[in-house]
C-alpha positions in Angstrom: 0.0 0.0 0.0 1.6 3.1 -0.9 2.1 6.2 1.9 -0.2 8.7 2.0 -0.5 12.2 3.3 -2.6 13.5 6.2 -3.1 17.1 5.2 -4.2 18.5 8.8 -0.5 17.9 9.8 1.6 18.8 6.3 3.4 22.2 6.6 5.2 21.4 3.6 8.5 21.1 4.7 9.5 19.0 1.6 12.0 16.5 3.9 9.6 13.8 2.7 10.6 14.3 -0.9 13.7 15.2 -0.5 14.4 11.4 0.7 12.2 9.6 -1.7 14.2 7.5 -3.6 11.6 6.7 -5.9 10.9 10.9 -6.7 6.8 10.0 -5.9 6.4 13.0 -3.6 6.0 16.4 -4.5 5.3 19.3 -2.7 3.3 21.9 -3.9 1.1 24.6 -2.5 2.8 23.9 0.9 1.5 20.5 0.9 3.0 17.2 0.2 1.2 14.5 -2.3 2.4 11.2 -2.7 2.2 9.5 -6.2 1.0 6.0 -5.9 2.2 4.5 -9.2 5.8 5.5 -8.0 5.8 5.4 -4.0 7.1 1.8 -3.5 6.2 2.0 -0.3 10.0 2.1 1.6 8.5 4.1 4.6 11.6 6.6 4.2 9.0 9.4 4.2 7.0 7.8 7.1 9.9 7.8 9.0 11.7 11.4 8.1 8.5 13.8 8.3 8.9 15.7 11.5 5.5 16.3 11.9 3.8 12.3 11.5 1.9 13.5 8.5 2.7 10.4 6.1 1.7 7.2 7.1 2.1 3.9 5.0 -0.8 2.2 7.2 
């Protein structure tokens, strides 16, 4: 299942793209979104964002 974004808690930092291997995150707008034909679901982004706002679950 690929990670998602939970928009209440996305400021938009961009750390979460910055460390996808896979380049399925962009940040635009001040929000993260999350491609899910690339995200290959690593949990990289889960585990950087300093705010808990991507979750793989």
């Amino acid at each position: 299942m690929p990670a998602y974004v939970v928009k209440d808690l996305c400021a938009g930092c961009g750390a979460c793209a910055h460390v996808c291997p896979y380049e399925a995150i962009t940040v635009a707008a001040r929000l993260a979104t999350v491609d899910p034909q690339l995200c290959r679901d690593c949990e990289e982004c889960v585990f950087i964002c300093p705010n808990g706002a991507i979750t793989a679950a």
